[in-house]
C-alpha positions in Angstrom: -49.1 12.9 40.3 -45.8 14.2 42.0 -44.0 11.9 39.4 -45.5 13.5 37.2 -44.9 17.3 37.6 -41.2 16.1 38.4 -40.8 14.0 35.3 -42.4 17.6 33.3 -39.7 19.9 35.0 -37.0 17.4 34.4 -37.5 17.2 30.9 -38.1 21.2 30.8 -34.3 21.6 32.5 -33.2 19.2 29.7 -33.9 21.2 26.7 -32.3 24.1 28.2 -29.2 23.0 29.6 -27.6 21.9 26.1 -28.0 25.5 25.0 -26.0 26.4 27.7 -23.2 23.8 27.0 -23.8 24.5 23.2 -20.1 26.2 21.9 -21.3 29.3 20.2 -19.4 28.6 16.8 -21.6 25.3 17.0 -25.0 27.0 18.0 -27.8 27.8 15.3 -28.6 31.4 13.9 -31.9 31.8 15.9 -30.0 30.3 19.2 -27.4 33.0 18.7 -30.3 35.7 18.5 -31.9 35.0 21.6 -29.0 35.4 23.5 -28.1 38.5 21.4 -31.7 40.0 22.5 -30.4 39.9 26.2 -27.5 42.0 24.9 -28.4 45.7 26.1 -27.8 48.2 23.6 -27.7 45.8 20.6 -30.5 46.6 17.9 -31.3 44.8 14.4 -30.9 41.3 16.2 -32.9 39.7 13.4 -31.5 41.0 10.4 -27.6 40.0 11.6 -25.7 37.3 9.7 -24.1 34.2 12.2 -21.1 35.8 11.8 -22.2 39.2 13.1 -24.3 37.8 15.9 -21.1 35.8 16.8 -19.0 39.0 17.4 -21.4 40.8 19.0 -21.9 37.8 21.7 -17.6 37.2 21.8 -17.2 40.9 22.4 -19.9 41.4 24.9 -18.8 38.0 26.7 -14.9 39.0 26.4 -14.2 35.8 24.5 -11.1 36.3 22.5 -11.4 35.1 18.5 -8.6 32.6 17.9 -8.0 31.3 14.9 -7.4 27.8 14.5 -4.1 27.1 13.6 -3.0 24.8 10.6 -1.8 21.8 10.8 2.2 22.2 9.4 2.8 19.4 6.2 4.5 16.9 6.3 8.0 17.8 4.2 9.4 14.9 1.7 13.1 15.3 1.9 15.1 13.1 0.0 12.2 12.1 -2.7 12.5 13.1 -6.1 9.8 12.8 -8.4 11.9 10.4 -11.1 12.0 8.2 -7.6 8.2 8.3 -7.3 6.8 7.8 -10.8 9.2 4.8 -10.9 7.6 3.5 -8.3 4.6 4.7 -9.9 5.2 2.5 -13.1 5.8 -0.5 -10.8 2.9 -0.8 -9.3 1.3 -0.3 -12.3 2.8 -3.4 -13.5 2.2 -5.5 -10.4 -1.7 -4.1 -10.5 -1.9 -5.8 -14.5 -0.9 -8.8 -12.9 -2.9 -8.7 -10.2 -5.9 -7.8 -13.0 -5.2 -10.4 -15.2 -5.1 -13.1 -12.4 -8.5 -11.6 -11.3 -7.6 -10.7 -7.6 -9.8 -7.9 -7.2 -8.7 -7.0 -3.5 -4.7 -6.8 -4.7 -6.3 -4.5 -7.7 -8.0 -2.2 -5.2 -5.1 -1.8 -3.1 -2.6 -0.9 -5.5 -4.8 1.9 -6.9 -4.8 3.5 -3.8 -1.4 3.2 -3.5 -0.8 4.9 -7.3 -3.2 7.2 -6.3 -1.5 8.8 -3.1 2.2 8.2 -5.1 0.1 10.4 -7.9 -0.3 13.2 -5.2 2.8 13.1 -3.9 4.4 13.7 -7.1 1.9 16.9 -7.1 3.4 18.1 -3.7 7.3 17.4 -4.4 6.7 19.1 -7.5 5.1 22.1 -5.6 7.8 22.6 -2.8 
C-alpha cells in the first residue's frame, strides 16, 4: 500500500517538474497562461497571443529578450562565376557518362554536386 501512494506522488512530481524546466519560448500557449494567471495585476490572460503572454512573463521575471544572432556566410573570394559554370558543364558531362553506363550512385552524386555549384553561382552573383 505504501508503494503505492509513493509510486502516485512520484509520478504526480513528474508531470510538474518538466514545466518547470520547460524554456518559455519552448512552452505551449495554455502553459504560458497559467503562469501568467499568477502574475498580479495582469488581466485578459486568455485572450493574449504567445507572443504577448511571453513579454508579459520575460518582463515580470526580468528576463532580457535577446535576439538570436545570425550565423555570418561564408564569403567566396577568388570564385568567379565563368569558373563555376565551367565546372558546372563538366560535371554535367561526367554525369552523361555516368548515365549512359547506368551507375545510378555516380548519377546521384554529381546532381548534388551541380546542384550546390548551381547555388553558388546564385550567391557570387548576389555579393
Amino acid at each position: 500500500m505504501e508503494e503505492e501512494v509513493k509510486n502516485e506522488q512520484t509520478q504526480e512530481e513528474k508531470k510538474e517538474t518538466p514545466k518547470e524546466e520547460k524554456p518559455l519560448d519552448k512552452m505551449t500557449a495554455p502553459e504560458l497562461r497559467e503562469i501568467a494567471k499568477e502574475i498580479p495585476g495582469v488581466e485578459g490572460v486568455h485572450a493574449m497571443k504567445k507572443e504577448q503572454l511571453l513579454e508579459i512573463i520575460k518582463e515580470y521575471r526580468g528576463i532580457k529578450d535577446e535576439t538570436p544572432k545570425r550565423k555570418k556566410a561564408k564569403k567566396l573570394t577568388g570564385i568567379t562565376t565563368k569558373q563555376l559554370k565551367e565546372k558546372i558543364a563538366q560535371l554535367k558531362a561526367e554525369k552523361r557518362a555516368a548515365q549512359e553506363a547506368r551507375d545510378k550512385r555516380k548519377v546521384d552524386i554529381l546532381r548534388r554536386r551541380i546542384n550546390r555549384l548551381k547555388k553558388q553561382t546564385r550567391k557570387v552573383a548576389a555579393a
